[in-house]
VOPAGU-2260 file (C-alpha; in pm, 1 decimal, decimal comma):
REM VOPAGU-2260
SITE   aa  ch    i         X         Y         Z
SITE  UNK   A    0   16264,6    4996,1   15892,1
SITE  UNK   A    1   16539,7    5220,1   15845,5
SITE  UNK   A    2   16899,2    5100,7   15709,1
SITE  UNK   A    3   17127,7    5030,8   15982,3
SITE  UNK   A    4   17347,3    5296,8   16087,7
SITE  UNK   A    5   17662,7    5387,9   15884,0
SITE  UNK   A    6   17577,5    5157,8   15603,6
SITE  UNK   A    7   17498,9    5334,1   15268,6
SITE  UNK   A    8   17355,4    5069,1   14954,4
SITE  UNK   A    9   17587,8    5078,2   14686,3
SITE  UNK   A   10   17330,0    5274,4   14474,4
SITE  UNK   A   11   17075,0    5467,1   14631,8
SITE  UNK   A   12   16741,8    5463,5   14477,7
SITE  UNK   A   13   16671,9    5779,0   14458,2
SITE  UNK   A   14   16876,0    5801,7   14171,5
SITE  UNK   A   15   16599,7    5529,9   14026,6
SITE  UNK   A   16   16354,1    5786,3   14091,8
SITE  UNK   A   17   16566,3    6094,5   13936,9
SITE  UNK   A   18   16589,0    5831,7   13590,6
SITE  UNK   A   19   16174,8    5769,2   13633,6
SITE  UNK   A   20   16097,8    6109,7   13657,7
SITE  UNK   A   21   16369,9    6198,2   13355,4
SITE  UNK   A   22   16143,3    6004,5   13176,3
SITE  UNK   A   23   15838,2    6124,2   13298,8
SITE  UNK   A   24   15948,0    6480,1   13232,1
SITE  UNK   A   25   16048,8    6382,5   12880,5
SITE  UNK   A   26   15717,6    6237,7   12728,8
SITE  UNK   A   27   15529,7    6575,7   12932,6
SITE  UNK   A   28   15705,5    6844,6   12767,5
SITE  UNK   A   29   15794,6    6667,2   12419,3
SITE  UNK   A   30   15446,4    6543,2   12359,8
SITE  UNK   A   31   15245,8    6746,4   12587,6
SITE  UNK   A   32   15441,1    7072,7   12579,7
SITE  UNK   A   33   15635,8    7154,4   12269,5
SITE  UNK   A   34   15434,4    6919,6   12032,6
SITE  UNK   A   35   15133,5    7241,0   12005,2
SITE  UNK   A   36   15375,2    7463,2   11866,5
SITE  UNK   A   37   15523,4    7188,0   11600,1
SITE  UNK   A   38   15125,8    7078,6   11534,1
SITE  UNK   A   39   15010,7    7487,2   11509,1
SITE  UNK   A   40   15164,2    7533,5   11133,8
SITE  UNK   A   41   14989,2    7247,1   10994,3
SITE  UNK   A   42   14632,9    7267,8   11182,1
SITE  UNK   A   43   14616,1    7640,6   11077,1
SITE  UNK   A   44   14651,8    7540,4   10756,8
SITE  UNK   A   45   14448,8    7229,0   10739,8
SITE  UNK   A   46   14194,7    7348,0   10956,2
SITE  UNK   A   47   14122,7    7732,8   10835,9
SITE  UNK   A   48   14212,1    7820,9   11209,8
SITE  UNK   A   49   14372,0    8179,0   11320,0
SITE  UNK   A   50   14705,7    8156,9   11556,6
SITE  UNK   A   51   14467,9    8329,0   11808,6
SITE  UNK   A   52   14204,7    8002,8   11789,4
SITE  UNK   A   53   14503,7    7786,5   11777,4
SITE  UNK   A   54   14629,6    7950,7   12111,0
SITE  UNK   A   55   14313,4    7951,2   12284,4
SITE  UNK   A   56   14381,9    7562,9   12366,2
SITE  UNK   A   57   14755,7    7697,1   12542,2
SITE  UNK   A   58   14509,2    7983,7   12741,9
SITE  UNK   A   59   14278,3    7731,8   12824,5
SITE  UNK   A   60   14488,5    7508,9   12985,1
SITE  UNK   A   61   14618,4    7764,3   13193,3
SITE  UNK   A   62   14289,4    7870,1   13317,3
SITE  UNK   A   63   14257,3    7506,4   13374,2
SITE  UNK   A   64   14588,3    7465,7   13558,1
SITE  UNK   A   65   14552,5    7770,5   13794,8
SITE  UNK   A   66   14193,3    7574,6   13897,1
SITE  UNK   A   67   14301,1    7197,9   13947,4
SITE  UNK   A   68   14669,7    7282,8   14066,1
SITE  UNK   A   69   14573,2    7398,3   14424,2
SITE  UNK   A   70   14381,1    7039,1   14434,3
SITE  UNK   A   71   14663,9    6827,2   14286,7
SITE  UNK   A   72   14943,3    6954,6   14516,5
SITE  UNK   A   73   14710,9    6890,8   14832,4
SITE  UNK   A   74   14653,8    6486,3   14691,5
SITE  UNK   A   75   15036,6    6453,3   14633,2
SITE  UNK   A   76   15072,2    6532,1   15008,5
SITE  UNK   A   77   14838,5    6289,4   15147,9
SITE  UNK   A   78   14786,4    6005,5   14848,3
SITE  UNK   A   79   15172,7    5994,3   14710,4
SITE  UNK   A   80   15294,2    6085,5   14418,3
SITE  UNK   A   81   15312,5    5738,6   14273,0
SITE  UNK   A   82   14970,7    5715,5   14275,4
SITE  UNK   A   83   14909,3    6073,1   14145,4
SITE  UNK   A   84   15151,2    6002,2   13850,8
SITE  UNK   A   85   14938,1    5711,8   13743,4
SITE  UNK   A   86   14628,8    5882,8   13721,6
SITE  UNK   A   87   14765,4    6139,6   13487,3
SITE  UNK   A   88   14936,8    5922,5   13290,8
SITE  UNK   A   89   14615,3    5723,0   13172,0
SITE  UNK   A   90   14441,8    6131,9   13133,2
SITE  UNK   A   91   14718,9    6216,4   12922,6
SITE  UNK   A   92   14782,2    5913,7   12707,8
SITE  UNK   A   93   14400,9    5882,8   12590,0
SITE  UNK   A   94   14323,7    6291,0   12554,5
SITE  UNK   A   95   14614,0    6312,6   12338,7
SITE  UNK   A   96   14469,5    6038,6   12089,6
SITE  UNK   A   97   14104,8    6219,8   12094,8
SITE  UNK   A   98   14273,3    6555,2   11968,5
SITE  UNK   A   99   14315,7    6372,3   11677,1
SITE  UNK   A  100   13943,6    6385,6   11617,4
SITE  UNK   A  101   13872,2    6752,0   11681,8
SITE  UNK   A  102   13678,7    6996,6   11433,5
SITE  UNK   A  103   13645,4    7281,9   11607,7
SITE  UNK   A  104   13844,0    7494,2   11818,4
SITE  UNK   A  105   13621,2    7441,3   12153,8
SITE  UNK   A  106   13723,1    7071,6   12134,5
SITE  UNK   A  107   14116,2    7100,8   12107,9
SITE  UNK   A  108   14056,0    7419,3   12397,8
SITE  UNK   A  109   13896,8    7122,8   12628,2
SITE  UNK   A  110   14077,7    6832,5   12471,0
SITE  UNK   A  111   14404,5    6993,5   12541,8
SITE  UNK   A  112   14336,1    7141,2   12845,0
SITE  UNK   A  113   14242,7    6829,4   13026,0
SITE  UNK   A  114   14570,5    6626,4   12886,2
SITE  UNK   A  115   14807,2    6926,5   12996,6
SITE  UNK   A  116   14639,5    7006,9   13330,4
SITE  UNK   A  117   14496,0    6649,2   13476,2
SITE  UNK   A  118   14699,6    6467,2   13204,2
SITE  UNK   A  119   15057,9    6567,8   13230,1
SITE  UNK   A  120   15048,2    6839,3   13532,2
SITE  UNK   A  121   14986,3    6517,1   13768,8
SITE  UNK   A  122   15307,5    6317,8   13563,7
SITE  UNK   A  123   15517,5    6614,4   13593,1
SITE  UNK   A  124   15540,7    6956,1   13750,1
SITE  UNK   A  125   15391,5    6919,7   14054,3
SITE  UNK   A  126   15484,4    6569,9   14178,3
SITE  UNK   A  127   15804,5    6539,5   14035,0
SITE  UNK   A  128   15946,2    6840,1   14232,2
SITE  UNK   A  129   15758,7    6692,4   14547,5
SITE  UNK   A  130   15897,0    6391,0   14499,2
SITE  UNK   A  131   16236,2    6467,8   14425,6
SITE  UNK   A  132   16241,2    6695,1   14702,4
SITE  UNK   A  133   16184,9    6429,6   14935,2
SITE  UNK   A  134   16406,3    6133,1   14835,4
SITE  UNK   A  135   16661,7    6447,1   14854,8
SITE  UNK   A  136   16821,5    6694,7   15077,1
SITE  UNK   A  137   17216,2    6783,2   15051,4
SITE  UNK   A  138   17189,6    6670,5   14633,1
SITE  UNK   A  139   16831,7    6805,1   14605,8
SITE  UNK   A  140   16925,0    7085,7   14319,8
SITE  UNK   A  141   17119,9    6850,3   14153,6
SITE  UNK   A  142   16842,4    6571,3   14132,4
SITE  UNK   A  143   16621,2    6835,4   14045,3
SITE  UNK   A  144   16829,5    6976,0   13780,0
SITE  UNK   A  145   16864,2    6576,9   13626,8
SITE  UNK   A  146   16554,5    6481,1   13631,8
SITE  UNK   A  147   16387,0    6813,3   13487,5
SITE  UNK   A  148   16620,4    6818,3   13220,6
SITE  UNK   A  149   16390,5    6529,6   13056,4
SITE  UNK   A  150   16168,1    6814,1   12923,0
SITE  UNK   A  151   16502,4    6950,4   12728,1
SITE  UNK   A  152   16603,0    6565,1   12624,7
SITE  UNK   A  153   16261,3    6482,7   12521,2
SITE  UNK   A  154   16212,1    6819,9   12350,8
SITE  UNK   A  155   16538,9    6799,4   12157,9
SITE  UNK   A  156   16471,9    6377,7   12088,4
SITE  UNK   A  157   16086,4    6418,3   11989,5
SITE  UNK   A  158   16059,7    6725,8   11790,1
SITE  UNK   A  159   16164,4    6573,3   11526,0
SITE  UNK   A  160   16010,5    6243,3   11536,8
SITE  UNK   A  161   15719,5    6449,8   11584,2
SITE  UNK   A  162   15783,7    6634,9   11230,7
SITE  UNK   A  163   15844,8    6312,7   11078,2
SITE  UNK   A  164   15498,2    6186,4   11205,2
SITE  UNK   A  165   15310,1    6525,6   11019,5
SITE  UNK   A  166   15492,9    6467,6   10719,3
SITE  UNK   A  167   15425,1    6063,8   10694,4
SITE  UNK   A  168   15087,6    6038,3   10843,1
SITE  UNK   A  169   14903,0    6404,5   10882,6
SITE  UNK   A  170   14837,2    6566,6   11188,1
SITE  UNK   A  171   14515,5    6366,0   11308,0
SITE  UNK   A  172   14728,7    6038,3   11307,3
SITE  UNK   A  173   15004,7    6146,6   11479,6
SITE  UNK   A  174   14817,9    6278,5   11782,5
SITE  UNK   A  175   14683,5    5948,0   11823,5
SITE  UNK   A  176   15040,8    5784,8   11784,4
SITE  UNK   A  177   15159,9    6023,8   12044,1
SITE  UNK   A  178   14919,4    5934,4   12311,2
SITE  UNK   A  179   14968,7    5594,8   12243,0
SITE  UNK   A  180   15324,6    5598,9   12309,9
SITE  UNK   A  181   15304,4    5827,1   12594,9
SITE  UNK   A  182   15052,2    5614,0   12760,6
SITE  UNK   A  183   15287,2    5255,5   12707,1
SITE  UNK   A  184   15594,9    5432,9   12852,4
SITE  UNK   A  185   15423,3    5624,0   13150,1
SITE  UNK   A  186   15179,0    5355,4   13289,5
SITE  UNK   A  187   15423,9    5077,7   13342,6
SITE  UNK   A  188   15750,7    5309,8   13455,9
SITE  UNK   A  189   15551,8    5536,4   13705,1
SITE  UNK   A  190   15362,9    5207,6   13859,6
SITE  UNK   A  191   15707,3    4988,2   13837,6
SITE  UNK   A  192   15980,1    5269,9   13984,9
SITE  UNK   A  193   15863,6    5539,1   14112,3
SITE  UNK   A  194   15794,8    5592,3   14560,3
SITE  UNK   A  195   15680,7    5878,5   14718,3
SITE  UNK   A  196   15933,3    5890,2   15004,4
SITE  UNK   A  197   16260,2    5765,8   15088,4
SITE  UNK   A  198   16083,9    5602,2   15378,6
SITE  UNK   A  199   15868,7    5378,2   15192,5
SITE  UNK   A  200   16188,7    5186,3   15074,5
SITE  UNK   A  201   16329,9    5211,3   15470,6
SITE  UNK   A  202   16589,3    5486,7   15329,8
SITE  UNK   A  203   16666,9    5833,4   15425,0
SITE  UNK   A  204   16725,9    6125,9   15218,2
SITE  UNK   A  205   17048,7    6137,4   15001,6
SITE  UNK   A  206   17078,8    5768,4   15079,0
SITE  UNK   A  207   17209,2    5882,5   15404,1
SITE  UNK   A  208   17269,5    5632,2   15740,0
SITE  UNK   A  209   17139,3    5760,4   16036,9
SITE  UNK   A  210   17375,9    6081,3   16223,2
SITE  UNK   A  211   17542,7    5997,2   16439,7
SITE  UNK   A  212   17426,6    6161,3   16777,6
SITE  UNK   A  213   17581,0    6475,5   16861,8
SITE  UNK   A  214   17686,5    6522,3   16508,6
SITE  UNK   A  215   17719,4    6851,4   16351,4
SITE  UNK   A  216   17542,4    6868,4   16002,2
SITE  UNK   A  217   17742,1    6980,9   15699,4
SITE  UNK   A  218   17787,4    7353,6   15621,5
SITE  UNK   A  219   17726,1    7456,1   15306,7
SITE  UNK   A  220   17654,8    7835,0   15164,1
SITE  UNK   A  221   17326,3    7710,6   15059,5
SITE  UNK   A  222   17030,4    7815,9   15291,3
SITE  UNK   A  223   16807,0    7476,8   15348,8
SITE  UNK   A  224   16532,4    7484,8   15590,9
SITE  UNK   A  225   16520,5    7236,5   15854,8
SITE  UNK   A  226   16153,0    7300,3   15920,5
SITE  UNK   A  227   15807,5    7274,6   15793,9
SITE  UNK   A  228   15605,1    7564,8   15715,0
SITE  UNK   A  229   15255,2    7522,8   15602,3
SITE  UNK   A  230   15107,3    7703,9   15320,5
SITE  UNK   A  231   14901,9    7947,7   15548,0
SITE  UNK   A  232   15248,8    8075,9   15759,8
SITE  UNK   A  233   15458,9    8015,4   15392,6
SITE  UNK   A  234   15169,7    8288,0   15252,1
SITE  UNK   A  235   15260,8    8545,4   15561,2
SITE  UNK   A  236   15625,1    8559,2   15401,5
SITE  UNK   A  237   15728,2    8854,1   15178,9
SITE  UNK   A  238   16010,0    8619,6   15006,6
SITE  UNK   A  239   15695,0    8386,0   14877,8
SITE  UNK   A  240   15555,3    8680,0   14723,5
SITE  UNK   A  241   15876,2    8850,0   14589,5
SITE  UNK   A  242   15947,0    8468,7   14441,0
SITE  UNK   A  243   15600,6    8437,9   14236,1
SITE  UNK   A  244   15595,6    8776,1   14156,8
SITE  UNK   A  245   15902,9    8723,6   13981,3
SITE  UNK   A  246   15812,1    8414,4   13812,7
SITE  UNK   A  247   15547,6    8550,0   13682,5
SITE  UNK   A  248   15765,5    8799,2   13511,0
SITE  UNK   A  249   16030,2    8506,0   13378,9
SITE  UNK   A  250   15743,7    8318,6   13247,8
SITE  UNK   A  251   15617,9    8571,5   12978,9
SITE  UNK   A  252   16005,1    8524,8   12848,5
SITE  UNK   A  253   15939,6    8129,3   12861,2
SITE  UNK   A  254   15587,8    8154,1   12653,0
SITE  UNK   A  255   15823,7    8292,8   12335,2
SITE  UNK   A  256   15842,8    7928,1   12256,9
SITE  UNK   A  257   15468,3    7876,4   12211,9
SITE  UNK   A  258   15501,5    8134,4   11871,9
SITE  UNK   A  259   15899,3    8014,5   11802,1
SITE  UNK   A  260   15814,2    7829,8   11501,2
SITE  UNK   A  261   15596,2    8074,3   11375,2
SITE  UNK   A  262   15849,4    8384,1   11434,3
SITE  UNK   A  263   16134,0    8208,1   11275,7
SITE  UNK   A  264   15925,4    8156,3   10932,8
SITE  UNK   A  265   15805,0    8469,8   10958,2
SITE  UNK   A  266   16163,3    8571,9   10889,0
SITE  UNK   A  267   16273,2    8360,6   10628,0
SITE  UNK   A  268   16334,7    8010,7   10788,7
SITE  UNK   A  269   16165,8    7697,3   10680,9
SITE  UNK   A  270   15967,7    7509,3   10907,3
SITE  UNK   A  271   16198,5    7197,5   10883,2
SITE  UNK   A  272   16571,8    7418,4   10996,9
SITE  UNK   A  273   16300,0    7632,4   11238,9
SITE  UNK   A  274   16205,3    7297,5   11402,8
SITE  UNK   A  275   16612,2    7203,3   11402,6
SITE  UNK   A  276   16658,6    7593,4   11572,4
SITE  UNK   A  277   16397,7    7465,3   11816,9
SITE  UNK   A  278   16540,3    7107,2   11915,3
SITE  UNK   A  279   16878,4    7276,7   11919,6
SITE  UNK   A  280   16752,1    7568,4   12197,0
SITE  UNK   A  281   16561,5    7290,8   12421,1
SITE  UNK   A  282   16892,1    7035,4   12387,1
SITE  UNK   A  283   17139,3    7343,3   12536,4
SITE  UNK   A  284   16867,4    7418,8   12781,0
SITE  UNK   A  285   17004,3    7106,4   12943,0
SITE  UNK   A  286   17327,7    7242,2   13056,5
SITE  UNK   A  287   17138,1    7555,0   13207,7
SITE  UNK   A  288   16940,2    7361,0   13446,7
SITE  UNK   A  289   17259,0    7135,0   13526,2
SITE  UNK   A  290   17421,5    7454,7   13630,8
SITE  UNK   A  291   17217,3    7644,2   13764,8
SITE  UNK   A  292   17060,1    7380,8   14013,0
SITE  UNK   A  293   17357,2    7242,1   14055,6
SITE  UNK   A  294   17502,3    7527,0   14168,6
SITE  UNK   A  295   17182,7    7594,0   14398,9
SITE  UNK   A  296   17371,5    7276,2   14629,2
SITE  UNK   A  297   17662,1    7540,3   14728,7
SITE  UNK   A  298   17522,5    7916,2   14697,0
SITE  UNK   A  299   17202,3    8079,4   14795,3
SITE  UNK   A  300   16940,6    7994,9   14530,1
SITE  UNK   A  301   16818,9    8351,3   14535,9
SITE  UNK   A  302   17167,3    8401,1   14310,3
SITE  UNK   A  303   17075,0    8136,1   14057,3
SITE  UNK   A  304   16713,2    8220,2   13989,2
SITE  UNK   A  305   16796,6    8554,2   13916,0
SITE  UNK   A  306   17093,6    8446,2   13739,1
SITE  UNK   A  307   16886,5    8228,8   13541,0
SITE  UNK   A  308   16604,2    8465,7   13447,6
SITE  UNK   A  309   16847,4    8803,1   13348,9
SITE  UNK   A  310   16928,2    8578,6   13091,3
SITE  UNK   A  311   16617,9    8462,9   13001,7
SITE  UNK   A  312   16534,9    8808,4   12929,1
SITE  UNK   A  313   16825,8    8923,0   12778,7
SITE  UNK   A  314   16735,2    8619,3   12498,0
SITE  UNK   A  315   16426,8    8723,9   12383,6
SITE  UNK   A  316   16580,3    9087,2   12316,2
SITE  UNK   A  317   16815,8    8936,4   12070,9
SITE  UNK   A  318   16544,5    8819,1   11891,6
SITE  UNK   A  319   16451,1    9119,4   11775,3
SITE  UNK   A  320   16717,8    9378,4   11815,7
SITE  UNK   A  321   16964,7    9156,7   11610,9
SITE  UNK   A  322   16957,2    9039,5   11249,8
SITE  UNK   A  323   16883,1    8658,0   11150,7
SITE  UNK   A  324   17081,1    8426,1   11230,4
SITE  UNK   A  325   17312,6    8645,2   11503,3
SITE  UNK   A  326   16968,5    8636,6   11634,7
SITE  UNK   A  327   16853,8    8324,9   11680,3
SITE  UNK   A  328   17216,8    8197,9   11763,0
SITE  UNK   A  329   17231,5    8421,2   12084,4
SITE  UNK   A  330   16865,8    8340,6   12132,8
SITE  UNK   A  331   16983,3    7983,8   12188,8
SITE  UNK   A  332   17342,6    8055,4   12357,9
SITE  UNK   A  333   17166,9    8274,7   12587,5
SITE  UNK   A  334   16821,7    8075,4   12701,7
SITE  UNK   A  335   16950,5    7749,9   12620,2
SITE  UNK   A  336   17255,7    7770,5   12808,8
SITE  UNK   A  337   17212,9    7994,0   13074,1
SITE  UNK   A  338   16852,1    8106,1   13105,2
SITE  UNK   A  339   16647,9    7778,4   13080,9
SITE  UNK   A  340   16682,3    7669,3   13438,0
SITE  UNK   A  341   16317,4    7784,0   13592,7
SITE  UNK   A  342   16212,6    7412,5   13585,0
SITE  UNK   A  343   16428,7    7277,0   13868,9
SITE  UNK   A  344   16489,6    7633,7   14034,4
SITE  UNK   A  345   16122,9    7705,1   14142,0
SITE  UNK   A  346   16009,4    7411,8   14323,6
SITE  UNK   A  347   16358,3    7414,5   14484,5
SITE  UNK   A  348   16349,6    7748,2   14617,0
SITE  UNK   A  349   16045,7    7641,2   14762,5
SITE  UNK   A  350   16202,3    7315,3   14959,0
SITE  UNK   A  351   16501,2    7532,8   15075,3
SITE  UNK   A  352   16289,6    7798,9   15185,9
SITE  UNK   A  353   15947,2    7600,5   15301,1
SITE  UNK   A  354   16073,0    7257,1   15380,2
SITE  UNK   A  355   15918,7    6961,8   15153,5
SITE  UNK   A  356   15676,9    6822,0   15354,9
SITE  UNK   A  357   15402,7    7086,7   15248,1
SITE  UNK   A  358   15604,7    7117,5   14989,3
SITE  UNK   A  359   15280,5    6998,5   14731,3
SITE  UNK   A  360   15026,9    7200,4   14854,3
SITE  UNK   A  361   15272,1    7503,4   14857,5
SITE  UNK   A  362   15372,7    7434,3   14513,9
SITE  UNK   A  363   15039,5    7343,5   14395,5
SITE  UNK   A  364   14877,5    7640,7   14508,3
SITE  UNK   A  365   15150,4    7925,3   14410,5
SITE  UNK   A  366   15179,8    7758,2   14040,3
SITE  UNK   A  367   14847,0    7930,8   13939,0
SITE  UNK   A  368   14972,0    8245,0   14056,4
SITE  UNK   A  369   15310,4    8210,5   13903,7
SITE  UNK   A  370   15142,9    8141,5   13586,9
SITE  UNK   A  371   14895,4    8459,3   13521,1
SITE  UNK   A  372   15124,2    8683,6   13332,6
SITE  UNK   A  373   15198,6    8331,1   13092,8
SITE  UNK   A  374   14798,7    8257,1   13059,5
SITE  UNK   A  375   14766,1    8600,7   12909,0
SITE  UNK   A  376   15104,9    8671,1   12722,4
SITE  UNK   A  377   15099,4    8390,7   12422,4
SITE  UNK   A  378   14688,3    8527,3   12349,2
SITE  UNK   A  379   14809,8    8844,7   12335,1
SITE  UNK   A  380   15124,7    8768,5   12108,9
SITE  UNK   A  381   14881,1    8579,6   11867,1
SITE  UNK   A  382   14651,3    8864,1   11852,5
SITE  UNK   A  383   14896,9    9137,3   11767,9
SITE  UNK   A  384   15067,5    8885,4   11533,6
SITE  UNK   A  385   14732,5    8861,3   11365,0
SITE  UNK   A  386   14697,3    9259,0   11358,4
SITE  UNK   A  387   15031,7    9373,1   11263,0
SITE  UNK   A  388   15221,9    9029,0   11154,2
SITE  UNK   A  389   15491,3    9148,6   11374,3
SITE  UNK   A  390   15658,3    8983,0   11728,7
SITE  UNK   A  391   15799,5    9298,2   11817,5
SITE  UNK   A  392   15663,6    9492,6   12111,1
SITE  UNK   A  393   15496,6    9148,3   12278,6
SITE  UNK   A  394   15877,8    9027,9   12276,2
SITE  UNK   A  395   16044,9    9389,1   12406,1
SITE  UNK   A  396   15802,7    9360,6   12708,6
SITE  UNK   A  397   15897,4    8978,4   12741,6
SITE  UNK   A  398   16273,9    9062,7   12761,2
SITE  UNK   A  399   16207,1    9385,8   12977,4
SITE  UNK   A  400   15991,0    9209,6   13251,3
SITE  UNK   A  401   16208,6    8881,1   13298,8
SITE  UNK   A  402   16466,7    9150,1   13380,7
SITE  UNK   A  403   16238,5    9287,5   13644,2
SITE  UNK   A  404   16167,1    8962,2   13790,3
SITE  UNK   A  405   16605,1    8901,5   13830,2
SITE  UNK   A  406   16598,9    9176,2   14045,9
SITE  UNK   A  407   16310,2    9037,7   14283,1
SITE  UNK   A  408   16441,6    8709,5   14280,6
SITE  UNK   A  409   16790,6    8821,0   14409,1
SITE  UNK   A  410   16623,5    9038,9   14699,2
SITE  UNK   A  411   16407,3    8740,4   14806,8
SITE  UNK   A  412   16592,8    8693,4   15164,2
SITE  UNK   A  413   16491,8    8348,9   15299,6
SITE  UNK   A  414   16232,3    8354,0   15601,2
SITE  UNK   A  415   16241,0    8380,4   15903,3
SITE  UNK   A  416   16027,7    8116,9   16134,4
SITE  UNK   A  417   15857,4    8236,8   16422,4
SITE  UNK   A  418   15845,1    8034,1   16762,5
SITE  UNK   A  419   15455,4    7996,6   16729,4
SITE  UNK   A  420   15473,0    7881,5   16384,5
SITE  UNK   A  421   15773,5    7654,9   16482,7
SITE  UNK   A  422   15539,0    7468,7   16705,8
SITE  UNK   A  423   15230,2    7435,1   16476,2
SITE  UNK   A  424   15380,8    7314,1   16161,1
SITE  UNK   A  425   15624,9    7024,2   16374,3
């Protein structure tokens, strides 16, 4: 049952969801995300390992992601997120405590694979966006842009605590502390908080009461589709295309935190003010995202992705076309605060665009394909790094090609429905 008309609660609870997902996003990218590239200094040295072994686990959850992400988005659809959420939580809480045992690099390629792709892609990723997408419409980019922005807050929080754990307790503990905690603050927040639809707590989107009839919706600059494509019609669009095309692009520029750490003592820095560098990049990435998806609400998204990934690119240049620390102070003025925003801006180009409720099986299947260029680019990086000790030309064709992807992203018109495919996906 619906809320009566013209009565709005006091607080609407999709803003309980936004704080559940905040959370959600938080323990996926601080222990699931950024903790390989804090852990990759201190199992190459304890373990004997080359960077290239140690980023065969990052490769091999890609490969893993572009198979199982076409299946997850389809079960967010038609099971919920809720209960999606749950099953990765319990995935990524226990593989993260049986890295701690690995010996070879086979295991942490599996072991780490499975936590990031059926671990923490079902948490986050996927069925946050869906779900966020839902419970909003008018305030969807800036839900989105909150609730993503746990990856920053948890980055910035938990790198380091997670330093502190390597230094106290080694790196074998501290895996298994990690997916301990995860798995005590997923479980019980996902299975308390979070619903798939605003519908399942007799709400509407935005905390909305019914229109009115005859009411005229609000105007905004901000193309939002009314409608519903399905992934077959949203494939028959060029703007899909022109969108993961460029993401692809943006996402090599993204993978330059995988090797960060490793960069920034290759030039001098010590591990403990490179991991500060790194906390203080992924804490200002915060106010990108706000922006930029906030912004999303009032102007054509098209503007802010491209926005969003010129900068990108133009970060990753200053890394190596400007001497330490100019460099790695525009590196974080530049990604952190206005080129960090890819998070909320995908999946929301997709609901303005495509409509939400194929919105996982759209997702799901296009984040494989947005990812290829990223399986690739950190394997490469670690094998010229290995060759020539040197980020240089990996990084110049980072910058370059997120550049590339600005301009696709601002040409990406949004679609237009036909009458036929009106029908069939209403």
């Amino acid at each position: 049952m619906l809320q009566p008309p013209n009565q709005k609660p006091r607080l609407f609870y999709g803003w309980i969801i936004v704080g559940a997902c905040f959370l959600a996003e938080a323990v996926v990218f601080g222990m699931g995300g950024l903790s390989l590239s804090i852990f990759m200094p201190v199992m190459r040295e304890s373990l004997g390992w080359t960077l290239t072994a140690l980023t065969g686990a990052h490769t091999t959850q890609a490969l893993m992601t572009m198979a199982t992400a076409p299946l997850i988005g389809p079960l967010v659809d038609r099971y919920g997120a809720r209960r999606v959420m749950i099953a990765g939580s319990i995935i990524a809480g226990f593989g993260l405590m049986l890295t701690g045992a690995v010996n070879y690099p086979w295991q942490f390629w599996v072991l780490y694979g499975i936590v990031g792709t059926l671990g923490f892609g079902e948490v986050g990723q996927i069925s946050v966006s869906v779900v966020i997408s839902r419970w909003f419409t008018r305030k969807r980019g800036r839900a989105l842009a909150i609730a993503t922005s746990g990856t920053t807050a948890g980055g910035a929080l938990l790198a380091p605590v997670i330093t502190f754990l390597l230094v106290s307790f080694g790196w074998r503990l501290s895996w298994v502390i990690l997916g301990a905690v995860a798995l005590g603050l997923l479980l019980p927040v996902i299975s308390l908080f979070i619903r798939s639809k605003p519908e399942d707590k007799g709400m509407l989107p935005d905390g909305e009461a019914p229109a009115a009839p005859n009411a005229e919706p609000a105007q905004s600059r901000a193309f939002k589709t009314t409608k519903n494509w399905t992934l077959i019609d949203a494939a028959r669009t060029r703007t899909l295309w022109q969108l993961v095309i460029a993401a692809n692009f943006s996402s090599l520029a993204g993978g330059v935190f995988t090797h960060l750490i490793i960069f920034l003592t290759s030039e001098g820095m010590s591990i403990e003010n490179a991991t500060v560098s790194l906390s203080a990049a992924i804490a200002c990435a915060s106010i990108s995202r706000l922006l930029w998806a906030s912004l999303a609400d009032f102007i054509p998204v098209r503007y802010c992705v491209a926005g969003n990934y010129l900068f990108s690119g133009i970060s990753v240049l200053c890394l190596i076309f400007l001497p330490a620390p100019a460099n790695i102070i525009l590196f974080i003025c530049f990604w952190g605060l206005l080129g960090a925003a890819s998070g909320p801006l995908q999946p929301l180009a997709f609901a303005n665009y495509f409509g939400s409720h194929f919105l996982g099986s759209i997702n799901g299947t296009m984040r494989p394909l947005m990812g290829i260029f990223r399986l690739f680019g950190p394997l490469l990086t670690a094998s010229i790094w290995d060759a020539t000790r040197s980020f240089f030309w990996p990084f110049l064709m980072y910058g370059l090609l997120s550049i590339i992807g600005a301009l696709l992203a601002f040409t990406a018109m949004p679609p237009i429905q036909r009458a036929s495919t009106q029908n069939q996906s209403q």
